[in-house]
C-alpha positions as CSV (number, residue, x, y, z in Angstrom):
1,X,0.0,0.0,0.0
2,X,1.1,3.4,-1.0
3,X,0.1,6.8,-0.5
4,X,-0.7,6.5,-4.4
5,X,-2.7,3.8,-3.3
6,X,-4.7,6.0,-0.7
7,X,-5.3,8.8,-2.3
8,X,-6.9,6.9,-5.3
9,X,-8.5,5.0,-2.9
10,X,-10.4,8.5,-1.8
11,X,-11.5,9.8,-5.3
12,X,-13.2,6.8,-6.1
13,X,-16.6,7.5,-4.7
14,X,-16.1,11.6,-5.4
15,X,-14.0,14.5,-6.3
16,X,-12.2,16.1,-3.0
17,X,-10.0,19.2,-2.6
18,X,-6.4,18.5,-1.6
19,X,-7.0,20.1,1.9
20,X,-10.0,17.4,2.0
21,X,-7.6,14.4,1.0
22,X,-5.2,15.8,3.9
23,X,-8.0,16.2,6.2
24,X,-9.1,12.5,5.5
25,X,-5.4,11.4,5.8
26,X,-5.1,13.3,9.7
27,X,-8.4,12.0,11.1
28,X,-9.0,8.5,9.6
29,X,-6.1,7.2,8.1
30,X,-3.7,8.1,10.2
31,X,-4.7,4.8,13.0
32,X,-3.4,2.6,10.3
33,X,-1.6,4.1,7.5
34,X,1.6,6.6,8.2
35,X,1.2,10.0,5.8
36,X,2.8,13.4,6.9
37,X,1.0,16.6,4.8
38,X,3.9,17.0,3.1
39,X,3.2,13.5,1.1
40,X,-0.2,14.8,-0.3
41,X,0.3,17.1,-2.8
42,X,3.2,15.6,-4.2
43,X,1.5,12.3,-4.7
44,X,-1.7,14.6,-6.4
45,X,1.0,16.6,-8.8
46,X,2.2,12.4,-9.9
47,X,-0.9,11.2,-10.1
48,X,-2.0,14.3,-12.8
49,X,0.9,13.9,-14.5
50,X,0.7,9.8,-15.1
51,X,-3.1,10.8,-16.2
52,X,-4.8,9.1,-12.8
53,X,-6.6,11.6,-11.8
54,X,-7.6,15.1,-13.7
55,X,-7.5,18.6,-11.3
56,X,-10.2,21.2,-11.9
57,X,-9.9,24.4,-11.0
58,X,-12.8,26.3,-9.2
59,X,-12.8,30.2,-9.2
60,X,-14.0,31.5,-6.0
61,X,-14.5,34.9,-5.0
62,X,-12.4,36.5,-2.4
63,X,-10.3,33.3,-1.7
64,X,-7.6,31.9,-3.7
65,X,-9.1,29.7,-6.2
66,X,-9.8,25.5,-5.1
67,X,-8.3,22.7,-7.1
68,X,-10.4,19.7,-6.8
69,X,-9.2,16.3,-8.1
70,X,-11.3,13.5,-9.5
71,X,-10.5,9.9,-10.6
72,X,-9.9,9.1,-14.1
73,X,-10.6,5.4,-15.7
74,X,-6.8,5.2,-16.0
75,X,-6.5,6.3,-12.0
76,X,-9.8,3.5,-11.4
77,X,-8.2,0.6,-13.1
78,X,-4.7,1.4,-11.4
79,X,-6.7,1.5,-7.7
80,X,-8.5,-1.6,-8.8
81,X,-4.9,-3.4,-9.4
82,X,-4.6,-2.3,-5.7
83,X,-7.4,-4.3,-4.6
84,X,-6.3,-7.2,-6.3
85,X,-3.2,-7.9,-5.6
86,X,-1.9,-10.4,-2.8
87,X,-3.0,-8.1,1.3
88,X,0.2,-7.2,2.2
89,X,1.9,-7.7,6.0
90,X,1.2,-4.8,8.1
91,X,4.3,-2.9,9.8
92,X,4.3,-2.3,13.7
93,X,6.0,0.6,13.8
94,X,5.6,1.2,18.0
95,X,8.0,4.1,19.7
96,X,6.9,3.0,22.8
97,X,7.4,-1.2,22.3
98,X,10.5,-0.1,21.6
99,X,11.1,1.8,24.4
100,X,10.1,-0.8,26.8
101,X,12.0,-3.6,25.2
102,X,15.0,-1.7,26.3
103,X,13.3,-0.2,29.5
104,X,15.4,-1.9,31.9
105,X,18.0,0.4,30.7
106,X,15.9,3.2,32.0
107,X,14.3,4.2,35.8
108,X,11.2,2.8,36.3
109,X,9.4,6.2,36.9
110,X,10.6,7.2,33.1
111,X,9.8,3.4,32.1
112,X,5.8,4.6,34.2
113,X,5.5,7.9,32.3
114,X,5.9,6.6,28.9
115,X,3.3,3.8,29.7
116,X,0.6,6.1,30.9
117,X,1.6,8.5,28.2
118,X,1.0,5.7,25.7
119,X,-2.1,5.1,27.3
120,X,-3.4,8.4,27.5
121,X,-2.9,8.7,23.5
122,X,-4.5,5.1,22.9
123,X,-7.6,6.7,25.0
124,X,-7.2,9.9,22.7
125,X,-7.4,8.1,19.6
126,X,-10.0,5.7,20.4
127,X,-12.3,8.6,21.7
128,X,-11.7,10.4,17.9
129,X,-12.5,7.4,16.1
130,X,-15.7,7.1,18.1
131,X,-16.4,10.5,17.4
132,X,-15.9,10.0,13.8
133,X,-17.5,6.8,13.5
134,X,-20.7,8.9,14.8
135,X,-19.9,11.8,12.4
136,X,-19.7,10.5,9.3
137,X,-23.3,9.3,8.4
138,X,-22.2,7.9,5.1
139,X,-20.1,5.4,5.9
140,X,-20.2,1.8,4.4
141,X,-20.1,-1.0,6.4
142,X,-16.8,-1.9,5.3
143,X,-15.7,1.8,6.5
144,X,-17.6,1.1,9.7
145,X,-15.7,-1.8,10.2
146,X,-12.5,-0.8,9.7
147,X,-13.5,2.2,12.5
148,X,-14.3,-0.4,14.9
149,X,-11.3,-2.1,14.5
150,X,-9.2,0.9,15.5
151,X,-11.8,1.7,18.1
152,X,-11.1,-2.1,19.7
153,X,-7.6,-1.5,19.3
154,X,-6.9,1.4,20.8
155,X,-9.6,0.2,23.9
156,X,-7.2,-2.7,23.8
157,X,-4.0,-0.5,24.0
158,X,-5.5,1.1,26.8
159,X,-6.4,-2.0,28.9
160,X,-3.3,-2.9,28.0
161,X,-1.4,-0.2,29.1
162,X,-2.8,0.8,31.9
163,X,-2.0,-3.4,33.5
164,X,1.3,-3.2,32.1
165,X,1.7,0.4,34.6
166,X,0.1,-1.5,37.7
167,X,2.6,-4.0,37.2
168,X,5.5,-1.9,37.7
169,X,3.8,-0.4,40.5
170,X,3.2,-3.6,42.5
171,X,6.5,-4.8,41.3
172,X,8.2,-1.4,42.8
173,X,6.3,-1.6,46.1
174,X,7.5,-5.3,46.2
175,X,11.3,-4.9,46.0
176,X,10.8,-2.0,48.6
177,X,9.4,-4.2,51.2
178,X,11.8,-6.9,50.4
């Protein structure tokens, strides 16, 4: 999966703005698929050029004028080849797995604020993507479902989290009676 991928992925069902496609990329993709702004409008300026997708410009009064992008047959097919092809692995990417994999090289109150950290962020997320999953109306069920997969994550992460920190808190009050 590429960011090629995505953003074809999101002119499928309509034409969207580049600040739309970025907006989409912050709030929903952004639990399982890793895009900075600055990927966006490069990946729009490829796609026009390889004849994926077609920009319109909109005149608007007052403002600076609105490019909006749409999907071409070309762009369709190419997404389709997407769909198609063999799921990929997914990457863990996790700061803070890492982090505790070495966190015996650490104090355990540093080791304690990265976990509730971690889980403050997992309770973060997972309120947004509740939030969202109420918000937008139109959502397919296949949408829906990927939502409630990064909502049961994130309550897992939590749960998770929040154990692994009353562990090191039992443990710490352990070696200080012993």
């Amino acid at each position: 999966m590429t960011g090629q991928d995505v953003v074809l992925g999101m002119l499928v069902h309509s034409p969207k703005t580049g600040y739309q496609i970025k907006q989409m990329i912050t709030r929903i993709f952004s639990f399982f698929f890793d895009a900075s702004y600055g990927t966006v409008y490069p990946t729009l300026r490829k796609l026009e050029r390889e004849g994926m997708i077609q920009k319109e410009v909109v005149l608007q009064e007052g403002k600076p004028n609105k490019n909006v992008y749409a999907i071409t047959p070309a762009g369709i097919s190419t997404f389709q080849l997407y769909l198609e092809r063999e799921l990929a692995e997914d990457i863990l990417k996790s700061d803070i797995l890492v982090r505790l994999y070495f966190g015996d090289l650490a104090d355990r109150d540093t080791v304690c604020t990265w976990i509730d950290l971690a889980a403050e962020r997992a309770e973060a997320r997972e309120r947004q993507l509740r939030k969202d999953l109420r918000e937008y109306s139109g959502m397919s069920k296949t949408q829906q479902i990927c939502l409630r997969y990064g909502i049961s994550k994130y309550a897992h992460d939590v749960n998770f989290f929040k154990q692994a920190l009353s562990e090191l808190r039992d443990a710490a009050t352990t070696e200080k009676k012993g």
